[in-house]
N, C-alpha and C positions, 0 to 999 in steps of 0.2 A: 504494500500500500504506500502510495505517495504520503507523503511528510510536508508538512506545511513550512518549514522552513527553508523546503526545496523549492515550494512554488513562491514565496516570496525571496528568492535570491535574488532576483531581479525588478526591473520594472514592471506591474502589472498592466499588461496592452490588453485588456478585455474591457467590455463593458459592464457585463456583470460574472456574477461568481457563483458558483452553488458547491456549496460550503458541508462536509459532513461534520459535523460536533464530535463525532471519534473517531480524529485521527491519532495515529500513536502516540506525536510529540504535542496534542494541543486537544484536551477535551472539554467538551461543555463550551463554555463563553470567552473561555482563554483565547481557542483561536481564531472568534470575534473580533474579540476588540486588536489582536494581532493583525489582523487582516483589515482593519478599519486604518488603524493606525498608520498602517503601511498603503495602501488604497483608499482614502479616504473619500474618493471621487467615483470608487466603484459598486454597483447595485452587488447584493447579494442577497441570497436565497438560502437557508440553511438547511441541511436535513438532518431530523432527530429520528432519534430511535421511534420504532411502530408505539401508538397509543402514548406518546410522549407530547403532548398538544401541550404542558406547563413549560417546559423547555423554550418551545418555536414560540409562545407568546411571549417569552424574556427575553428571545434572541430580536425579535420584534423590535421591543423595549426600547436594547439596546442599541439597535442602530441598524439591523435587517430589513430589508423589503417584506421578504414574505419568509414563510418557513413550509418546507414537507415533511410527514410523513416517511421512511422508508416500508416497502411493501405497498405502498399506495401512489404510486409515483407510475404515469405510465408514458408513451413518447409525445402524446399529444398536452396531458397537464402537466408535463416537464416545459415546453416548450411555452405556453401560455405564460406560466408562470415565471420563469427567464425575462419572457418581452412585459408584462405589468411593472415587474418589478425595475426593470430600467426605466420604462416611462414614470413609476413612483419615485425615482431616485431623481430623475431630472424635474420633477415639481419640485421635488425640494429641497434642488439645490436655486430654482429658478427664486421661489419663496426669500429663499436665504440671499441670494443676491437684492432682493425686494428690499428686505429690512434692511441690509446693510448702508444700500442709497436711502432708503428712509432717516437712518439716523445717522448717517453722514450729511443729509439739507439738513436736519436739527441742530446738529452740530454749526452748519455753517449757517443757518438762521442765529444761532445764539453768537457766532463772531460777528455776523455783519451787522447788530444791535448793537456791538461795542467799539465797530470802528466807523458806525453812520449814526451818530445819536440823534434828536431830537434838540435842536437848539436852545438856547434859553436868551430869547429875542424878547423885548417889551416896548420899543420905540415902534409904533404903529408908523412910522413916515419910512420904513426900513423891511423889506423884505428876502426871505436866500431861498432863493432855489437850489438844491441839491439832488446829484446824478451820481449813481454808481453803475459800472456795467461791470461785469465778472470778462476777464478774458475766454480765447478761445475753450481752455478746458476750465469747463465752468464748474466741475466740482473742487478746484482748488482756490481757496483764496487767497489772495496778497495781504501785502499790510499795509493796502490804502489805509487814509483815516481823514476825516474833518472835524470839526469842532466851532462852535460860534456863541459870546456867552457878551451878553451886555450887563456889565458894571455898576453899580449903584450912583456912581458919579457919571452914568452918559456914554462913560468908553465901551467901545465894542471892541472884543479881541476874537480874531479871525484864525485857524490855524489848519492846515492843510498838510501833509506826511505820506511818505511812502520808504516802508520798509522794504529794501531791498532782497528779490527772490518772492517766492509762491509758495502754500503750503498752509499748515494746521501753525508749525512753528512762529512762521511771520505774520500772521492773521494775529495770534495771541501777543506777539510781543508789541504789535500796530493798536491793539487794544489798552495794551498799558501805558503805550507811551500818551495816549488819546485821556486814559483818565489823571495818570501824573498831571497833565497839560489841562486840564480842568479844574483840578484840583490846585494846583498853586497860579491858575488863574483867578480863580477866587477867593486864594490868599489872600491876593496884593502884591504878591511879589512882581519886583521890576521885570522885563522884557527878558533883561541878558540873565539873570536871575533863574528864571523858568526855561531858556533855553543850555543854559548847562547842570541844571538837576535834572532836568529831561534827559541829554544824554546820560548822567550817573545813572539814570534808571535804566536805560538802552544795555548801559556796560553791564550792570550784575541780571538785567534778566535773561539775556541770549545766552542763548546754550550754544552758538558758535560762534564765529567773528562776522558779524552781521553788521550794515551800516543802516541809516534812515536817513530819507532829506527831507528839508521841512521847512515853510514857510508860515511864518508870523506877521499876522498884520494886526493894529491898533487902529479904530477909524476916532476921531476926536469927537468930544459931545457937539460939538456945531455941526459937525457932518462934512467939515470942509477940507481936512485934511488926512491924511492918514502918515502911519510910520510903520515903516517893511522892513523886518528881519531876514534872509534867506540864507539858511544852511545845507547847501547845494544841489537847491532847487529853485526849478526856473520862476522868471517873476511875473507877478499876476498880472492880468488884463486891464484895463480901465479903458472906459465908453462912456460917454454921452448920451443925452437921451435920442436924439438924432442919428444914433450909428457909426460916431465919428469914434475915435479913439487910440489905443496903444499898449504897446507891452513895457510897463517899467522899467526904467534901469535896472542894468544885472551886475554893473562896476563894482558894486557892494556884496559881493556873491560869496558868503561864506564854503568852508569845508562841509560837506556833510557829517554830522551826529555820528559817532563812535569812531572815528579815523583817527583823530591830531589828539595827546589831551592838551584840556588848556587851552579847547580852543576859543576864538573870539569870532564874532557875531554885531557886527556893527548896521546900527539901522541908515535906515534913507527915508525922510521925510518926503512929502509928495504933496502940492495941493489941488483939493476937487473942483469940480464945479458941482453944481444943486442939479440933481438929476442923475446922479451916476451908477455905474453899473460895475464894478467889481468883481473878476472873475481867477479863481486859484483853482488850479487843475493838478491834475498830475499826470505823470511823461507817457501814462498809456495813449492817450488822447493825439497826440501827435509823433508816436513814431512808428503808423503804420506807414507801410511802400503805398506810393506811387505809381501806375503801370506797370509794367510788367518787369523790369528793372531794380535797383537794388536804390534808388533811391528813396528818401522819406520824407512825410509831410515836412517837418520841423514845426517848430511852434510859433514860427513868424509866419510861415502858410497859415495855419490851425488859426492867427488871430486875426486876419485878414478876413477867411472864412467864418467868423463870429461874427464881425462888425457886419459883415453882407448879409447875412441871416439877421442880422436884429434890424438893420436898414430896411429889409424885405417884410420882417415882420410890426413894425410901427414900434414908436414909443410906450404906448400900455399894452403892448403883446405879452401872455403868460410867459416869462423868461423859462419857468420849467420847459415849456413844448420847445422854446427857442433850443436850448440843451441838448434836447431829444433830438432836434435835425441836425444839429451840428455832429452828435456820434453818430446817426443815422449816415450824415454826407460821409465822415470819416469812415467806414466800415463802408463805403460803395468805392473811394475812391483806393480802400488795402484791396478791393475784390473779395473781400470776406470780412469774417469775425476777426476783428482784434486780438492778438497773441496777449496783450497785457493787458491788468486791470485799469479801467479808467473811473476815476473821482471826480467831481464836478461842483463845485459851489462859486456861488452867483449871488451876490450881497448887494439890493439894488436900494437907491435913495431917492424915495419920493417926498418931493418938498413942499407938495399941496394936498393931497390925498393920502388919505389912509394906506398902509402895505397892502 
């Protein structure tokens, strides 16, 4: 009699198994769960001893398709019994795949609530629109993140991040650095302050050598000005209500967050006019190709095509939908879905009307 440690010397290329419960080297459930262990992927069918039907329900139990009888075994319910039991085996392994994507979006439901919060706005002359699109493979997340919290004294602080790479890892570290950045936002602390306890937080939470970029903005209680942080990340948009507009200075372009210690973070003042449009993205948005070539948008294309979308769309156009065309236009001119995660917030000043 064959030995089961002869037929698992190798790789098992079957689909299913049918299994006697005594073999010499393996009785009862032993060479079960041996055979499971080692085949995990493969249907099996056991066979007990005659009038042994307590056996075949355990072997069930544990992890069997079906179970026979010996002496009751003939070539037609061998055979039925073989093909059930593969189709059993592939429900549920299909099931299993089910739950797994199931609580894999739960999982990335409960990241993207901690790196896309819920603003904490109360100047009704001020509204943000906010965009996230998951890259090509959408069950990994990045570690985009935004943030927008107005101040008891009027200031609005604006802050936009991306942790470098995709994954469960950068999703969770894009969350911390998002609540850090809330959280000694509402301290009070100064500017440069918050952006290098932000990075002590980067440093001890990564579990490898991971960098973030990140931009800070302060808009002033008149609404007329604003003051831009950037730690090497591009610099935000600014528009008119008319469509006209521009990408800030980047002269002032910090390191990104975890590279230098010690590093410094110098702002650049900026003044508005009444009516303005404020937009902080991050690098998904503009570095898909162009035609069919190795060229990329950049993000002097990318602001060009904003201002012509908002031109197109009028001064009290929903800047959300504006948002939506503009990754919409960006994803027709890569010829497809975006490789990387794109973030989007949009912080507009209305000087006669409610948000």
């Amino acid at each position: 009699m064959r030995t089961l440690a002869g037929a698992l010397d190798g790789p098992v290329a079957v689909d299913c198994v049918l299994l006697d419960l005594q073999l010499p080297d393996a009785m009862g459930l032993t060479g079960l769960t041996r055979l499971l262990r080692h085949a995990p992927g493969t249907a099996v069918v056991v066979l007990t001893g005659q009038d042994d039907e307590a056996t075949g329900v355990a072997a069930v139990a544990a992890g069997a398709q079906d179970y026979l009888g010996k002496g009751q075994v003939d070539g037609p319910l061998l055979g039925k019994a073989l093909r059930y039991a593969w189709e059993r085996k592939r429900a549920e392994q299909a099931e299993q795949q089910l739950l797994q994507q199931q609580l894999l979006a739960s999982e990335n439901s409960r990241l993207e609530r901690g790196l896309l919060p819920t603003p904490l706005l109360a100047d009704r002359h001020l509204s943000l629109a906010a965009k996230y699109r998951p890259g090509r493979n959408g069950s990994l997340l990045g570690g985009d993140f935004y943030d927008a919290i107005e101040l008891p004294d009027g200031r609005v602080q604006l802050v936009i991040g991306d942790v470098c790479g995709h994954g469960p890892d950068e999703a969770a570290l894009g969350v911390a650095l998002r609540i850090a950045w809330r959280a000694l936002v509402l301290a009070g602390l100064p500017t440069a302050e918050v952006l290098a306890t932000v990075e002590r937080v980067l440093v001890h939470e990564r579990i490898r050598p991971l960098f973030a970029t990140l931009c800070m903005v302060e808009v002033a209680p008149g609404r007329d000005s604003l003051r831009m942080s950037l730690a090497g990340h591009p610099p935000p948009l600014v528009a008119t209500r008319d469509g006209r507009g521009h990408l800030l200075p980047g002269e002032k372009l910090g390191v990104p967050l975890g590279l230098i210690p010690d590093a410094r973070w110098d702002p650049l003042d900026v003044a508005l006019e009444p009516g303005w449009s404020l937009l902080l993205y991050t690098d998904g948005v503009f570095e898909g190709r162009v035609g069919d070539g190795p060229a990329r948008l950049g993000h002097e294309k990318m602001a060009e095509l904003l201002l012509r979308l908002l031109r197109e769309a009028g001064p009290d156009a929903d800047r959300g939908a504006v948002l939506d065309r503009l990754i919409t236009r960006v994803e027709e001119l890569n010829a497809g879905a975006l490789d990387d995660d794109v973030a989007l917030a949009m912080l507009t000043h209305f000087p006669e009307a409610g948000g």
